[in-house]
BAFI-3210 file (N, C-alpha, C; in Angstrom, 3 decimals, decimal comma, padded with zeros to 6 digits):
// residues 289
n [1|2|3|4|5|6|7|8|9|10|11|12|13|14|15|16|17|18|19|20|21|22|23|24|25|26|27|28|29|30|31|32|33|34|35|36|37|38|39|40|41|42|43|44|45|46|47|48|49|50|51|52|53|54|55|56|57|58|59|60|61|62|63|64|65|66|67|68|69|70|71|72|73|74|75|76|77|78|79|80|81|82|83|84|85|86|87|88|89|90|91|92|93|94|95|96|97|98|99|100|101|102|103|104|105|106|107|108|109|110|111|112|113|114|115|116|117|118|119|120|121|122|123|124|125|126|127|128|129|130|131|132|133|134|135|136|137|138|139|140|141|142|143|144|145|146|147|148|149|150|151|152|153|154|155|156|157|158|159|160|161|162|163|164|165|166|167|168|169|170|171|172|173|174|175|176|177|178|179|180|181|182|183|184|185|186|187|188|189|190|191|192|193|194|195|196|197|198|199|200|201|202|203|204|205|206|207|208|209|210|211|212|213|214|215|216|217|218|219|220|221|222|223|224|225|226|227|228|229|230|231|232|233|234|235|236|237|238|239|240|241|242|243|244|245|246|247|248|249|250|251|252|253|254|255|256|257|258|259|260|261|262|263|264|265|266|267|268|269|270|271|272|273|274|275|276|277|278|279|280|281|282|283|284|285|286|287|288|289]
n.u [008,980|007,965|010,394|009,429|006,243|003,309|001,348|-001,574|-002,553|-002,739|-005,602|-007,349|-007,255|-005,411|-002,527|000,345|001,897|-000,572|-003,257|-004,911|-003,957|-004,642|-007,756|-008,002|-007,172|-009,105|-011,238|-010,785|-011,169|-013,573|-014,855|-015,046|-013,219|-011,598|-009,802|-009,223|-008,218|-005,589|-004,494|-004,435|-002,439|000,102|000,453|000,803|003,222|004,711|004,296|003,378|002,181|-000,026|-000,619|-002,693|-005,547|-007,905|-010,200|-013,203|-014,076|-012,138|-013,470|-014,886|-012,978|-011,700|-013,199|-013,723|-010,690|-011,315|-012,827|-011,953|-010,112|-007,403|-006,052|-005,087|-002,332|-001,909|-001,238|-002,520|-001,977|-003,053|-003,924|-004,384|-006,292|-008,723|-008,490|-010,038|-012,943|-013,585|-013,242|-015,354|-017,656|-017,574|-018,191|-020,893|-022,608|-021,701|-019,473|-020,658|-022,314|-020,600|-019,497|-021,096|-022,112|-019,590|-018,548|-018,640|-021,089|-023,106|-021,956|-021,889|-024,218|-022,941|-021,520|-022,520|-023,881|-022,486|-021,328|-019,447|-017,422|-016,949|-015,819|-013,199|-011,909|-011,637|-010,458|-008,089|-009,875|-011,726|-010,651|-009,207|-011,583|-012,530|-010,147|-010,647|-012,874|-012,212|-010,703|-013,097|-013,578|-011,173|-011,174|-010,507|-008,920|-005,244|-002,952|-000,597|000,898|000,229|-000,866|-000,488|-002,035|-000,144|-001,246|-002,318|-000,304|001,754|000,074|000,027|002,640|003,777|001,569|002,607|001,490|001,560|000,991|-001,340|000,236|000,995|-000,920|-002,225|-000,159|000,025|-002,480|-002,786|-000,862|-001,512|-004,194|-004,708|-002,747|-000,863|002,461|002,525|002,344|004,039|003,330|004,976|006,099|008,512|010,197|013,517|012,127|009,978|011,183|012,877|011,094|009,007|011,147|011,976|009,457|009,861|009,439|011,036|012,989|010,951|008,752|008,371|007,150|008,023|008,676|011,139|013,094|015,688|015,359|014,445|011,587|008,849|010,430|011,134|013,300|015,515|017,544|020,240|020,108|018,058|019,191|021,823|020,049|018,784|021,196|021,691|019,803|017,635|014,770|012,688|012,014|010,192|010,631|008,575|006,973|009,215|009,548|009,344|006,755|007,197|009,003|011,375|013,212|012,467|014,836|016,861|015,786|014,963|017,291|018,863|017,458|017,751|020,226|020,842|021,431|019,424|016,973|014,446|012,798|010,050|007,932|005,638|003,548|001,583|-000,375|-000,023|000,814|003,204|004,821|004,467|006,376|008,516|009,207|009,418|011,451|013,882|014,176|014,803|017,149|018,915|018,887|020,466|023,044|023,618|023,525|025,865|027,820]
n.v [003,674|000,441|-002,755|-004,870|-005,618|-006,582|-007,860|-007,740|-009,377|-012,391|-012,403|-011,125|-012,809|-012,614|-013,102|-013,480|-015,292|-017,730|-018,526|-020,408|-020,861|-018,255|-018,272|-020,245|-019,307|-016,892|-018,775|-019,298|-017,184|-016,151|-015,580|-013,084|-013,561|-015,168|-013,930|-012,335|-014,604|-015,214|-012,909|-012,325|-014,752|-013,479|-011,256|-012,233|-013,374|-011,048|-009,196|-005,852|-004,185|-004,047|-003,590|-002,426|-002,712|-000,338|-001,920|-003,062|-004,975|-004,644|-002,993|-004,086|-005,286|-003,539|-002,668|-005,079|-004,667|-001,931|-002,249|-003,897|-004,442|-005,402|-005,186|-002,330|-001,551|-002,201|-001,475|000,033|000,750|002,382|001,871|003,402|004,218|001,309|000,104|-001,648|-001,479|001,500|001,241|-000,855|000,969|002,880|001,416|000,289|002,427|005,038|007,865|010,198|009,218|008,064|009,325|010,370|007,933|007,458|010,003|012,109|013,647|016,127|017,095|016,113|017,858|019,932|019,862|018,401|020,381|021,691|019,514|017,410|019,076|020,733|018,791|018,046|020,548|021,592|018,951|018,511|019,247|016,900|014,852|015,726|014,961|012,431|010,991|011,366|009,707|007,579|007,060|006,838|004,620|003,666|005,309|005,896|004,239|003,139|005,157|005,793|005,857|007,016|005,419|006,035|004,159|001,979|001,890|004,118|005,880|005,524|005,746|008,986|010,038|008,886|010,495|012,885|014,387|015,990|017,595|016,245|013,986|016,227|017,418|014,671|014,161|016,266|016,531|014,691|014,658|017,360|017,427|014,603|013,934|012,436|010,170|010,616|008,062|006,625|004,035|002,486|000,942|001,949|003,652|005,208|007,072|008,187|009,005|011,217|013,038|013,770|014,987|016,986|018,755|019,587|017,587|016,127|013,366|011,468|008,840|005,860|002,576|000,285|-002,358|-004,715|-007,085|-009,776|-010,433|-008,409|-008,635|-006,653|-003,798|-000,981|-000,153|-001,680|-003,704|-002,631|-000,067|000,077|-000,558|001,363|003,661|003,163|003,367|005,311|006,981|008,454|008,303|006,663|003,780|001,373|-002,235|-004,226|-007,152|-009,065|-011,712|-011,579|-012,918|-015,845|-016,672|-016,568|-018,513|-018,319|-017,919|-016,817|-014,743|-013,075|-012,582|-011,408|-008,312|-007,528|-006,962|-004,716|-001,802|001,340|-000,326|000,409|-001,219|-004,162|-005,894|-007,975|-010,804|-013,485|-016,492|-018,671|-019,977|-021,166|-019,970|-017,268|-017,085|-018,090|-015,980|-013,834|-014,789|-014,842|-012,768|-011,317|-012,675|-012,096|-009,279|-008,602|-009,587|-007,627|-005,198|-006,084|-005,968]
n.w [010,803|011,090|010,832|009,768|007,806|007,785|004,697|002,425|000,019|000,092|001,364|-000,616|-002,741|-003,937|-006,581|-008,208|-009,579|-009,474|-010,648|-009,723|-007,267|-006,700|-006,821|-004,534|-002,077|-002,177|-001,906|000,921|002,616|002,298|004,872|007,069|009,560|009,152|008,011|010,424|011,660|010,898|010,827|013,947|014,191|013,097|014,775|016,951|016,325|016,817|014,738|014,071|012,726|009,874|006,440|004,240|001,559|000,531|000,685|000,341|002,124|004,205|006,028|008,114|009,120|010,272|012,374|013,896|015,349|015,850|018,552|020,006|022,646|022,861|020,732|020,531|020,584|017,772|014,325|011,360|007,870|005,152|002,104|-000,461|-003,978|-004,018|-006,623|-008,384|-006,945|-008,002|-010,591|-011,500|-010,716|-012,173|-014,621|-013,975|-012,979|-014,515|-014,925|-013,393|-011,203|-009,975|-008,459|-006,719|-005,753|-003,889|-002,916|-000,344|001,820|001,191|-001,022|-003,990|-005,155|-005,788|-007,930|-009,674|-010,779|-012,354|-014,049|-015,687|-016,627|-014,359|-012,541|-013,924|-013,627|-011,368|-010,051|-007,626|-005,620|-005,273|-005,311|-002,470|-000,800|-001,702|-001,024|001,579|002,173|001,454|004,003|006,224|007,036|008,760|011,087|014,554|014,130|014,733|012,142|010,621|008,586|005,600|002,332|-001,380|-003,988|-006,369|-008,807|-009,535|-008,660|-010,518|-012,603|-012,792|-012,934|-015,423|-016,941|-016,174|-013,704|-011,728|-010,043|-008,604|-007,291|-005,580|-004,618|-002,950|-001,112|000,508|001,280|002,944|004,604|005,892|006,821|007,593|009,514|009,192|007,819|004,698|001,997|-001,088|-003,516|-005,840|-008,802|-010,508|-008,956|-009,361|-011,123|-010,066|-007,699|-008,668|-009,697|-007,411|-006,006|-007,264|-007,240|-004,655|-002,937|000,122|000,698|000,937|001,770|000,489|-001,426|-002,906|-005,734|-005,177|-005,772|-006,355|-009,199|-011,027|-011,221|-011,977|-011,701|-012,755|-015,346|-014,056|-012,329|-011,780|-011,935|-009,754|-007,616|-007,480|-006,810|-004,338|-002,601|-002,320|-000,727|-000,548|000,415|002,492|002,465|001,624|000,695|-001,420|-002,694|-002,540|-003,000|-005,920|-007,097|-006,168|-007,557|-006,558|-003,799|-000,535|001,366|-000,348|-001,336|000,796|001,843|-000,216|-000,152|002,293|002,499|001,440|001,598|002,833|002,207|004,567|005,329|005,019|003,211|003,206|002,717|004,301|004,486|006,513|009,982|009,714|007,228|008,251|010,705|009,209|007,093|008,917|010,782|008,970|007,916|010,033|010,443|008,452|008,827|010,765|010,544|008,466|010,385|012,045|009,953]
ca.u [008,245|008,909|011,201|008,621|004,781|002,467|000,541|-003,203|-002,652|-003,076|-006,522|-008,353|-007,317|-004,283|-001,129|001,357|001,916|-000,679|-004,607|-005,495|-004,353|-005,742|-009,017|-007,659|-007,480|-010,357|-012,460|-010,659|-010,622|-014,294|-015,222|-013,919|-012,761|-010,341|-008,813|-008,503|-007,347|-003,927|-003,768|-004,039|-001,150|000,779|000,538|001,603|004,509|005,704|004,473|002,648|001,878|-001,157|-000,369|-003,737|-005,809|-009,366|-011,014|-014,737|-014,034|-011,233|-014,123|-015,476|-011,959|-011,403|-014,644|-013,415|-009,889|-011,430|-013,664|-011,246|-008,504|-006,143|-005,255|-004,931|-001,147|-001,989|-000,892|-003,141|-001,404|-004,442|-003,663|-005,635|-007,361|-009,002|-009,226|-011,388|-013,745|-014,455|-013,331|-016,599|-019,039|-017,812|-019,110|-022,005|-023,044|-021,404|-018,522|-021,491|-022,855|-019,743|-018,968|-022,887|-021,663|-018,313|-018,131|-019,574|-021,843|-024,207|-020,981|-022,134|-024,862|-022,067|-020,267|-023,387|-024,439|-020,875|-021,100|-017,735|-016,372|-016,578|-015,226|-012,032|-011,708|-011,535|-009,907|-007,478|-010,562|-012,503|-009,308|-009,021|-012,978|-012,067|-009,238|-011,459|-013,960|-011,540|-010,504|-013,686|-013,843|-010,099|-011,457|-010,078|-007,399|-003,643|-003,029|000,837|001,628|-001,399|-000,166|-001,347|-001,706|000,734|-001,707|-002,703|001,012|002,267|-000,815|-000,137|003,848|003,099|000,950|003,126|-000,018|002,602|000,318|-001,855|000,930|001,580|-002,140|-001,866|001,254|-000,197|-003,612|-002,668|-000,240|-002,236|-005,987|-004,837|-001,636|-000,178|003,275|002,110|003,384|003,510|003,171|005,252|007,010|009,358|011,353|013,662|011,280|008,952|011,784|013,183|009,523|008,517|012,073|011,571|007,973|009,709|009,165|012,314|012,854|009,768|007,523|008,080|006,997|008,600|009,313|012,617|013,700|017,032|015,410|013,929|010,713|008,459|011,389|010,940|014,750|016,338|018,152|021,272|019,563|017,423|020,600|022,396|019,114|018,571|022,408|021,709|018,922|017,214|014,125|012,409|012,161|010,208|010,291|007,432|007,304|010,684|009,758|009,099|005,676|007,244|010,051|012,702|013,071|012,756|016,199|017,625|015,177|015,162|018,602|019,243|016,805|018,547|021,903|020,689|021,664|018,583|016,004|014,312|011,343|010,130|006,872|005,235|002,233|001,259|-001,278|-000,400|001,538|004,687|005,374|004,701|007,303|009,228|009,461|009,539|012,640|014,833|013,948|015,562|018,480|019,581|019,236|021,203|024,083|023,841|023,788|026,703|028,976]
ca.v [002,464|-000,642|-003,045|-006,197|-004,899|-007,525|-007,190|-008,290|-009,691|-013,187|-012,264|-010,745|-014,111|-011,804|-014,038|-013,280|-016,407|-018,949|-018,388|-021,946|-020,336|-017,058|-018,842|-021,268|-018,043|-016,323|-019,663|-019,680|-016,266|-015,352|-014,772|-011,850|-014,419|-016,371|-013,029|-011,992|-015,247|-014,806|-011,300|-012,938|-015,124|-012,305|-010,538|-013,804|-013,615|-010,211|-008,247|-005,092|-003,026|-004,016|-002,552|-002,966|-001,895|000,142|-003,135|-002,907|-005,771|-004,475|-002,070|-004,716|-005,898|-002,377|-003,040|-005,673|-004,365|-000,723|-002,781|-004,885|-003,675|-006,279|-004,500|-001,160|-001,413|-002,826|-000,127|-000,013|001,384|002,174|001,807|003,702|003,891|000,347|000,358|-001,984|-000,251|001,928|000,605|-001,519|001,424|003,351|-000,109|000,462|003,984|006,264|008,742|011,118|008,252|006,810|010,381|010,028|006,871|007,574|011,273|012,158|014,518|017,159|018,036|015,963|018,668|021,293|019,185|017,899|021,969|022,110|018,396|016,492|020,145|021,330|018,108|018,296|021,685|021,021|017,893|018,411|019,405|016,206|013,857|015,636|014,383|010,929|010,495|011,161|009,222|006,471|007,058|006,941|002,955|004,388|006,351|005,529|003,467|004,295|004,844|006,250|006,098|006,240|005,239|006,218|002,414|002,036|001,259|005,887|006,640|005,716|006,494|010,315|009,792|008,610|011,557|014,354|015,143|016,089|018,353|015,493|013,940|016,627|017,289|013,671|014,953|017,812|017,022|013,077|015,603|018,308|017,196|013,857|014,419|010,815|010,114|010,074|007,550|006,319|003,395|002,638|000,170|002,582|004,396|006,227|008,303|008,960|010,320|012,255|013,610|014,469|016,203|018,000|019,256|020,066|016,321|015,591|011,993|010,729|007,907|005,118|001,017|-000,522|-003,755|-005,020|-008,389|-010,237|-010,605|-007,479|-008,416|-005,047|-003,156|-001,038|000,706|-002,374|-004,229|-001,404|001,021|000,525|-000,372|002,860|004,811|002,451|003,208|006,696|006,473|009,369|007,891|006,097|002,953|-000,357|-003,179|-005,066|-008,164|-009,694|-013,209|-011,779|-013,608|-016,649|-016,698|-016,891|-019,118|-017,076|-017,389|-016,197|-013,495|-012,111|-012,088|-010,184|-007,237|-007,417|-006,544|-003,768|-000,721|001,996|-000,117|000,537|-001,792|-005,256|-006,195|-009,454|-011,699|-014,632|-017,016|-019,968|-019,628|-021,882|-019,405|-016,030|-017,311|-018,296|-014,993|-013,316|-015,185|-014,860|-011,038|-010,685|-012,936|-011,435|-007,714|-008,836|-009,843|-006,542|-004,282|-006,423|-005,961]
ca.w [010,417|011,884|009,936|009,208|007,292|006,607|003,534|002,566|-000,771|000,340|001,774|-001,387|-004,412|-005,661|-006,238|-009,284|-010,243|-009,890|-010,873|-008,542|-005,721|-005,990|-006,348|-003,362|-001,620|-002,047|-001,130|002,379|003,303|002,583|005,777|007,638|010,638|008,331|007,891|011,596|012,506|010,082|011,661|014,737|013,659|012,568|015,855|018,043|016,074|017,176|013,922|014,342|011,249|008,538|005,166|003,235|000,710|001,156|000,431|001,410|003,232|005,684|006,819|008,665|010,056|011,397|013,388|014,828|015,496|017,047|019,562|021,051|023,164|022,654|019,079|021,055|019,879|016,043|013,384|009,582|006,758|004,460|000,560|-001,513|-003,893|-004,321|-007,714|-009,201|-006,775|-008,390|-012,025|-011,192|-009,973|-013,249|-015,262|-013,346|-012,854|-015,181|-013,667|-012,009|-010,458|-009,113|-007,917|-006,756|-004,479|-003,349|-002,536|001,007|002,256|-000,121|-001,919|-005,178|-006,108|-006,224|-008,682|-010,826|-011,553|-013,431|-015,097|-015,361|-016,850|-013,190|-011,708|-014,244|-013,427|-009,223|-009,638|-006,722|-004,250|-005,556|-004,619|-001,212|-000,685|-001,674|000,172|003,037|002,520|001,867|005,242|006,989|007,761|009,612|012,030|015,867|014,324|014,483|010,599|010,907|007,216|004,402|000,503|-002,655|-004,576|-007,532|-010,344|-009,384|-008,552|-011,640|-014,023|-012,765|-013,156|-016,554|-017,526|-015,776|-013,504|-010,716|-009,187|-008,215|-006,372|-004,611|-003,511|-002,199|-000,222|001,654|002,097|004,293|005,795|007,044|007,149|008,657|010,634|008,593|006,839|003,184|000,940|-002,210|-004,061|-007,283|-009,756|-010,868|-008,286|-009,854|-012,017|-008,693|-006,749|-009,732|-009,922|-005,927|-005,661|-008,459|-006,676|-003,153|-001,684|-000,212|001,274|000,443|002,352|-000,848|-000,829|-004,537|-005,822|-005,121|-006,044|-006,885|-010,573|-011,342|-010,857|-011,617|-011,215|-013,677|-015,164|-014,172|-010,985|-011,533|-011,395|-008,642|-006,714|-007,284|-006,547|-003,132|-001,904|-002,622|000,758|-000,757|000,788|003,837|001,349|001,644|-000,030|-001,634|-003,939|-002,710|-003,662|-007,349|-007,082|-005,738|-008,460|-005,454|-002,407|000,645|001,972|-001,010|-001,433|002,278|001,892|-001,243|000,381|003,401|002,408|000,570|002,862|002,176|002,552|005,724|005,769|004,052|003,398|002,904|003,067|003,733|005,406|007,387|010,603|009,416|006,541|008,475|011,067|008,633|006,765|010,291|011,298|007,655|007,958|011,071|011,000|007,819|009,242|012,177|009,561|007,997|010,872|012,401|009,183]
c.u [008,905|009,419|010,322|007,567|004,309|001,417|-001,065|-003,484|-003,391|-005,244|-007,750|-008,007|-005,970|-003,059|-000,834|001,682|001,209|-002,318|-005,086|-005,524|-004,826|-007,001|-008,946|-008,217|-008,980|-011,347|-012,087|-010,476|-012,276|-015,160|-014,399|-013,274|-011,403|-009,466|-007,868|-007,946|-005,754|-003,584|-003,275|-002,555|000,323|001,578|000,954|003,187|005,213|005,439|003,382|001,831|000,996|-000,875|-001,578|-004,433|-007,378|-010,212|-012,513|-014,806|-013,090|-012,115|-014,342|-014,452|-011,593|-012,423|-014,233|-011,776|-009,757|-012,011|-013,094|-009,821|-007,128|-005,575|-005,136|-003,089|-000,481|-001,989|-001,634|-002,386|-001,968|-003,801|-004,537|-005,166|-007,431|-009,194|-010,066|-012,797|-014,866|-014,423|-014,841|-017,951|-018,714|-019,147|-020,372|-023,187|-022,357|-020,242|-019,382|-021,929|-021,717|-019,142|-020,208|-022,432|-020,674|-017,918|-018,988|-019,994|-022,963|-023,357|-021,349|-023,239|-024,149|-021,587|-021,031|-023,693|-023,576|-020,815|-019,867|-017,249|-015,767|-015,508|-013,273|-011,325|-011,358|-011,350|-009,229|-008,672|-011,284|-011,590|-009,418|-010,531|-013,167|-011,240|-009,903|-012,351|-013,655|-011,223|-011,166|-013,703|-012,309|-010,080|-011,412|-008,798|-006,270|-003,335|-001,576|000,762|-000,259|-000,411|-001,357|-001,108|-000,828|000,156|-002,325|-001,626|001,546|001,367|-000,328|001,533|004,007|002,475|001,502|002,192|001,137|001,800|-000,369|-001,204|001,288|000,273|-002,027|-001,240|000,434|-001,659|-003,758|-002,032|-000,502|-003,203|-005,730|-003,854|-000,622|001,092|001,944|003,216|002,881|004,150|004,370|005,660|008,068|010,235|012,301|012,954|010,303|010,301|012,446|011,609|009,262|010,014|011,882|010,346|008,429|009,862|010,411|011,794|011,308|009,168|007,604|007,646|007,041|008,928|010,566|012,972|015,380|016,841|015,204|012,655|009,348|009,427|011,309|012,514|016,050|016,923|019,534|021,052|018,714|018,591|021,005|021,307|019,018|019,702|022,190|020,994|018,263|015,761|013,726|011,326|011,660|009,479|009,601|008,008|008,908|010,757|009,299|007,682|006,130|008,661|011,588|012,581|012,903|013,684|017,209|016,724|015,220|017,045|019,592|018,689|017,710|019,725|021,961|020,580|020,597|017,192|015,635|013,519|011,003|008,686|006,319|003,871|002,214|000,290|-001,354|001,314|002,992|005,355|005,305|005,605|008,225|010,269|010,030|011,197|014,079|014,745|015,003|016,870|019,334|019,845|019,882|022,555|024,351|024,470|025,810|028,184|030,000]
c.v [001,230|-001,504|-004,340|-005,313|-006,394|-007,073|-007,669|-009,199|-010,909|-013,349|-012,089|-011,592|-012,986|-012,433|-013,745|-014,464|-017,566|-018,430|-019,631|-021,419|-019,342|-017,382|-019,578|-020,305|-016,880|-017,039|-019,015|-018,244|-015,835|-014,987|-014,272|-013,133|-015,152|-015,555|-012,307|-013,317|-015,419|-013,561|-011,669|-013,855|-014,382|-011,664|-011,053|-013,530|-012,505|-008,810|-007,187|-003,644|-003,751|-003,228|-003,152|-002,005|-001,283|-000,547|-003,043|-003,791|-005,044|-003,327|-002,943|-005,535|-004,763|-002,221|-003,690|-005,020|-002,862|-001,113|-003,660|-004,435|-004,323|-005,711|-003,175|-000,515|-001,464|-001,544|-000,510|001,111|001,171|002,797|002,178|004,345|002,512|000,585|-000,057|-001,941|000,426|002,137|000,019|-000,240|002,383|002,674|000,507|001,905|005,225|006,667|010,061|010,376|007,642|007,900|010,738|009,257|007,180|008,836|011,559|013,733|015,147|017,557|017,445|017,177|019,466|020,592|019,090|019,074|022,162|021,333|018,219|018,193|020,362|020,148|018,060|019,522|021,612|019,750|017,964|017,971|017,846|014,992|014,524|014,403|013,413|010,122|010,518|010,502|007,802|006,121|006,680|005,453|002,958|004,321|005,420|004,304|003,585|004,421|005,852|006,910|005,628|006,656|005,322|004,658|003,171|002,200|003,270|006,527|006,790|005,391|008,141|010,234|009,759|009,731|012,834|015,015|014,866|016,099|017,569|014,904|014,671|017,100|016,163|014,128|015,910|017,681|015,335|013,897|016,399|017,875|016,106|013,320|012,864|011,062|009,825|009,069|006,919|004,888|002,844|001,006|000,972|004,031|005,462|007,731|008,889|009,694|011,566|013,509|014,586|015,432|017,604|019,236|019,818|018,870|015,767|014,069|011,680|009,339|006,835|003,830|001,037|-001,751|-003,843|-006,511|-008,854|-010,364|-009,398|-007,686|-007,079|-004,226|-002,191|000,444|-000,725|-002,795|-003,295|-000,361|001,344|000,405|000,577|003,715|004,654|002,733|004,440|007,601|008,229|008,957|006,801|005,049|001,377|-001,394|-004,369|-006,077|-008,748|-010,568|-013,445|-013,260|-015,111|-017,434|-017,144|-018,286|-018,208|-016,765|-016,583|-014,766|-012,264|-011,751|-011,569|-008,555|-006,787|-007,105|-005,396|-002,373|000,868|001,180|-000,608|-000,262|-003,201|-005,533|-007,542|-009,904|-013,097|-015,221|-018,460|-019,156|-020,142|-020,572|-017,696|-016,027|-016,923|-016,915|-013,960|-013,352|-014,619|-013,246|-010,532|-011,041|-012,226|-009,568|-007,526|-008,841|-008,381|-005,475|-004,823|-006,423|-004,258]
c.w [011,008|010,729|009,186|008,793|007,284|005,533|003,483|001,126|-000,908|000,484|000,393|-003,104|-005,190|-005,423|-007,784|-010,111|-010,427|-009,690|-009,976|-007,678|-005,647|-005,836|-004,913|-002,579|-001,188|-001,565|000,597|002,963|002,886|003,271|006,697|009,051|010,166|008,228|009,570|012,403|011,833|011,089|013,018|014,848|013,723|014,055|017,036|017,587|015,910|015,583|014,142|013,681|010,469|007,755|004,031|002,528|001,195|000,494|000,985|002,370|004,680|006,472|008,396|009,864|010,735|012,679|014,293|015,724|017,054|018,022|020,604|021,574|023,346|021,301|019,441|020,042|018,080|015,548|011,654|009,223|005,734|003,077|-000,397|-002,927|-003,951|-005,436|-008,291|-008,424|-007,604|-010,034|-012,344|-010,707|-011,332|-014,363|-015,091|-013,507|-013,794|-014,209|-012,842|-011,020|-009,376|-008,216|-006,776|-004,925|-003,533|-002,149|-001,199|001,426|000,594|-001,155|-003,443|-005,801|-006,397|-007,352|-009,646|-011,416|-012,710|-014,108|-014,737|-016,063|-015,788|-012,209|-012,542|-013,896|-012,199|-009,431|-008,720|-005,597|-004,037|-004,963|-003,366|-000,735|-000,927|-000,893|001,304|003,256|002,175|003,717|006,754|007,881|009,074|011,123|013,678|015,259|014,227|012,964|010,594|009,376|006,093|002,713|-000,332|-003,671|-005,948|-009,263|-010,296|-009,723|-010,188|-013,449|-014,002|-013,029|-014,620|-017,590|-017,542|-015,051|-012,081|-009,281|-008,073|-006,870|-005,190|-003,951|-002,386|-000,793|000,856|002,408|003,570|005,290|007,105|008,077|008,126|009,495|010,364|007,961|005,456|001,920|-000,240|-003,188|-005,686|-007,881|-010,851|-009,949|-008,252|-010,195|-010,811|-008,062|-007,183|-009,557|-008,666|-005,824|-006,625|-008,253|-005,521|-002,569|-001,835|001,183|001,254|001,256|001,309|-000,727|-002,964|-004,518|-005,827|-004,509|-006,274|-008,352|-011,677|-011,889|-010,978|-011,495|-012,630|-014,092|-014,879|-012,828|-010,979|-011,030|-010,369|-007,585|-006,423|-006,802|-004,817|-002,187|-001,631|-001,276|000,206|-000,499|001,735|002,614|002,104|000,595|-000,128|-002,831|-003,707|-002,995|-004,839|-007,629|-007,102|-006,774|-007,314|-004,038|-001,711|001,055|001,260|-001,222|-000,731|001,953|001,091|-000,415|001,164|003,505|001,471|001,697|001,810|001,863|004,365|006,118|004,563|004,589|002,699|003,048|003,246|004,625|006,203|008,829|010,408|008,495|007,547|009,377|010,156|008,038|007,684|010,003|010,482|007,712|008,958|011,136|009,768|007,563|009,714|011,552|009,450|008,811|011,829|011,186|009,432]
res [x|x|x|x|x|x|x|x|x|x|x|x|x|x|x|x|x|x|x|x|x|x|x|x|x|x|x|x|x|x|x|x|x|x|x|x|x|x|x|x|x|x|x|x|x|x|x|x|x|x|x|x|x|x|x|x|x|x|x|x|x|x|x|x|x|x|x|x|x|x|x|x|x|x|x|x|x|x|x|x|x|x|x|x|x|x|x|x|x|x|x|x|x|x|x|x|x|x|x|x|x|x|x|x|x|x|x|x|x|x|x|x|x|x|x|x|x|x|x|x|x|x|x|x|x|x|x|x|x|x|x|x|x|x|x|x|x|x|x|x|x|x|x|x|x|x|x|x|x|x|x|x|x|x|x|x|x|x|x|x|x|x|x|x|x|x|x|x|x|x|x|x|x|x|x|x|x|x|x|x|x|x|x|x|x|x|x|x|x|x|x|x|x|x|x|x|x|x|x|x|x|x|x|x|x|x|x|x|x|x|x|x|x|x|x|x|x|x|x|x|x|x|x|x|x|x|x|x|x|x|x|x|x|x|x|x|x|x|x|x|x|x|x|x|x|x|x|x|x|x|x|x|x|x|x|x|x|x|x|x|x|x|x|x|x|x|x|x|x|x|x|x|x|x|x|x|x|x|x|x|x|x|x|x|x|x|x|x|x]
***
């Protein structure tokens, strides 16, 4: 993975700390153009990875992305599921219905003969068939690494629904030849978990702040787990939803030996520099100690 991500947060009104700007946000980004000219941005300034979510919108930015051969080199790292998705097509349609919408090809009449018994029953096969049809807006673009979102990872963590996880695991693996990774706010207990299943070094993206932030166990304990490099480890949420400065933020991460990767957002070109720059000079430190 390369050592900078950018994220998409900015793009779809989601900010941690301030309800103004996520509205701010959402005004100035809702048309798809506002979004590829940040990316654009992004990509001036030397970064080359997208880490986003399966937004119905980013269908429409993969459109543009597979059509133009100047993004030949651009890397998506597709975050699924979206959840309020299909939180919203439940609302809507019932869970046959949203299984109705979602699921691709003729395979819903096999499913409706059985009722939701049959779909609890073949839950694994029903997740492969999602995942793929998450995937489809994808298709011709480099997609290296695909994540399971956090608000899935650690509902099934949570429950002890291992298995799940490890469908995840095998079928990004096989079916679509991707690192698989996964999502969390608790760290520990996921890598306790996937080893426990077989999954060694693991694919992970966690919060990791100087405050503890989401962190969930504590800023010790993710330390000792993080030194430990029992995973290909990057870190999200480093400016604890804006709780930090940047220089002090980047440069807590950054001196943290084990993680491999730092991910960020943001949307004007002063700050994605910015972040850029503080990323690198405090890696440069590190690797030079």
């Amino acid at each position: 993975m390369d050592r900078i991500l950018f994220g998409d947060n900015q793009f779809f009104g989601v900010n941690h700390s301030s309800d103004e700007k996520s509205r701010s946000q959402t005004i100035r980004f809702q048309e798809d153009k506002a979004i590829m000219d940040v990316l654009d941005i992004a990509i001036d300034e030397g970064i080359s990875t997208f880490m986003c979510t399966t937004h119905d919108r980013i269908a429409n930015i993969c459109d543009t992305i597979r059509n133009d051969s100047k993004y030949q080199d651009f890397k998506i790292y597709p975050c699924m599921p979206y959840a309020h998705k299909y939180a919203n097509a439940v609302t809507e349609l019932g869970y046959m219905g949203t299984i109705k919408q979602f699921v691709p090809g003729n395979i819903f009449s096999t499913f409706a003969k059985g009722g939701l018994a049959f779909v609890k029953k073949d839950f694994s096969a029903l997740a492969e068939l999602m995942i793929d049809a998450e995937l489809k807006m994808f298709q011709g673009i480099n997609t290296p690494v695909i994540w399971m979102q956090n608000v899935i990872t650690d509902l099934l963590l949570g429950l002890g629904m291992t298995e799940f996880l490890v469908t995840f695991y095998n079928h990004v693996k096989h079916k679509h030849g991707a690192e698989p990774g996964f999502i969390t706010m608790n760290l520990p207990l996921l890598l306790d978990t996937l080893e426990k299943a077989g999954i060694e070094n693991p694919t992970v993206c966690a919060s990791i702040n100087k405050i503890g932030f989401r962190m969930s166990g504590g800023i010790k304990v993710y330390e000792e787990v993080i030194a430990q490099k029992r995973c290909k480890l990057v870190a999200m949420q480093v400016l604890a939803a804006g709780a930090l400065r940047p220089a002090e933020a980047f440069e807590y991460v950054c001196n943290l030996e084990g993680v491999d990767s730092i991910l960020f957002g943001a949307s004007s070109r002063a700050n994605i520099h910015q972040s850029k720059e503080l990323i690198e000079v405090y890696s440069r430190k590190l690797l030079s100690v």
